[in-house]
C-alpha angles and dihedrals in degrees: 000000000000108000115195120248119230131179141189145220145151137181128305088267095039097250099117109051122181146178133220118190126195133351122336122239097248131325136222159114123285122196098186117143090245096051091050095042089052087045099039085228144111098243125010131212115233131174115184130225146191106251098238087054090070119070124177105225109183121013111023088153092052091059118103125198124212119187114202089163135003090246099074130026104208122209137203142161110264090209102055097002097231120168112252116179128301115242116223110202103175083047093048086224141107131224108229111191 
Protein backbone atom coordinates (compact mmCIF):
# COMPACT_ATOMS: atom_id res chain seq x y z
CA UNK A 1 0.00 0.00 0.00
CA UNK A 2 1.50 3.64 -0.97
CA UNK A 3 0.21 5.84 1.04
CA UNK A 4 0.68 9.81 -0.14
CA UNK A 5 2.89 12.10 1.86
CA UNK A 6 1.70 15.07 2.76
CA UNK A 7 3.30 17.88 4.79
CA UNK A 8 2.49 20.94 6.30
CA UNK A 9 3.69 24.56 7.01
CA UNK A 10 2.61 27.95 7.58
CA UNK A 11 4.31 31.52 8.26
CA UNK A 12 6.63 32.36 10.79
CA UNK A 13 3.21 33.61 13.30
CA UNK A 14 0.96 30.76 12.21
CA UNK A 15 -1.61 32.94 10.06
CA UNK A 16 -0.96 31.38 6.60
CA UNK A 17 -1.20 27.66 6.86
CA UNK A 18 -0.60 25.32 3.79
CA UNK A 19 -0.39 21.53 2.52
CA UNK A 20 1.82 19.83 0.22
CA UNK A 21 0.93 16.27 -0.88
CA UNK A 22 3.34 13.72 -2.65
CA UNK A 23 6.76 14.04 -4.08
CA UNK A 24 8.07 17.16 -5.19
CA UNK A 25 9.17 17.68 -8.60
CA UNK A 26 12.95 18.03 -7.81
CA UNK A 27 14.81 19.61 -4.78
CA UNK A 28 18.02 21.95 -4.25
CA UNK A 29 19.89 24.76 -3.40
CA UNK A 30 19.98 27.89 -5.54
CA UNK A 31 22.60 30.50 -5.14
CA UNK A 32 21.05 33.30 -7.85
CA UNK A 33 21.36 36.86 -6.98
CA UNK A 34 17.63 37.14 -6.72
CA UNK A 35 17.16 33.98 -4.26
CA UNK A 36 19.66 35.21 -2.09
CA UNK A 37 18.57 38.59 -2.24
CA UNK A 38 14.62 37.30 -1.26
CA UNK A 39 16.51 34.76 1.85
CA UNK A 40 19.07 37.09 2.99
CA UNK A 41 21.22 34.43 2.69
CA UNK A 42 23.88 33.16 0.84
CA UNK A 43 22.03 29.83 -0.68
CA UNK A 44 18.48 29.11 -0.44
CA UNK A 45 16.47 25.48 -0.15
CA UNK A 46 13.89 24.95 -2.57
CA UNK A 47 11.70 21.81 -3.34
CA UNK A 48 9.12 22.18 -6.63
CA UNK A 49 6.01 21.35 -6.90
CA UNK A 50 3.26 20.89 -9.11
CA UNK A 51 0.85 23.74 -8.42
CA UNK A 52 -2.36 21.55 -7.49
CA UNK A 53 0.00 19.70 -4.72
CA UNK A 54 0.05 22.78 -2.72
CA UNK A 55 -3.48 24.02 -0.73
CA UNK A 56 -3.70 26.95 1.43
CA UNK A 57 -5.44 25.84 4.21
CA UNK A 58 -5.97 28.87 6.65
CA UNK A 59 -5.26 32.86 5.37
CA UNK A 60 -5.51 33.16 1.58
CA UNK A 61 -6.41 36.63 2.01
CA UNK A 62 -3.18 37.33 4.34
CA UNK A 63 -0.91 36.28 1.62
CA UNK A 64 1.05 39.25 -0.53
CA UNK A 65 2.52 38.81 -3.67
CA UNK A 66 5.79 40.78 -4.89
CA UNK A 67 7.05 40.36 -8.84
CA UNK A 68 10.47 41.14 -9.34
CA UNK A 69 10.32 39.44 -12.43
CA UNK A 70 7.54 37.71 -14.44
CA UNK A 71 9.19 34.54 -13.96
CA UNK A 72 8.38 34.02 -10.44
CA UNK A 73 5.25 35.41 -8.24
CA UNK A 74 6.71 35.61 -4.51
CA UNK A 75 4.38 35.20 -1.28
CA UNK A 76 4.51 36.11 2.01
CA UNK A 77 2.47 36.55 4.81
CA UNK A 78 1.49 40.33 5.14
CA UNK A 79 1.16 39.88 9.38
CA UNK A 80 4.49 38.48 10.30
CA UNK A 81 6.03 38.54 6.72
CA UNK A 82 7.13 35.30 6.66
CA UNK A 83 8.18 33.84 3.65
CA UNK A 84 5.57 31.17 2.28
CA UNK A 85 6.51 29.40 -1.27
CA UNK A 86 7.17 31.28 -5.08
CA UNK A 87 4.85 30.33 -7.66
CA UNK A 88 6.39 29.64 -11.08
CA UNK A 89 3.83 30.02 -13.68
CA UNK A 90 5.91 29.53 -17.13
CA UNK A 91 7.36 26.48 -15.29
CA UNK A 92 4.01 25.27 -14.23
CA UNK A 93 5.68 24.63 -10.68
CA UNK A 94 5.77 26.03 -7.17
CA UNK A 95 9.01 26.75 -4.52
CA UNK A 96 8.20 25.30 -1.32
CA UNK A 97 10.68 26.43 1.35
Amino acid sequence: MNEEKVYHGSCFCGAVQLTVRGNPEAMGYCHCESCRHWSASPVNAFTLWKPDAVSIQQGSDNIGTYNKTPVSSRKWCKTCGGHLFTEHPSMGLTDVY
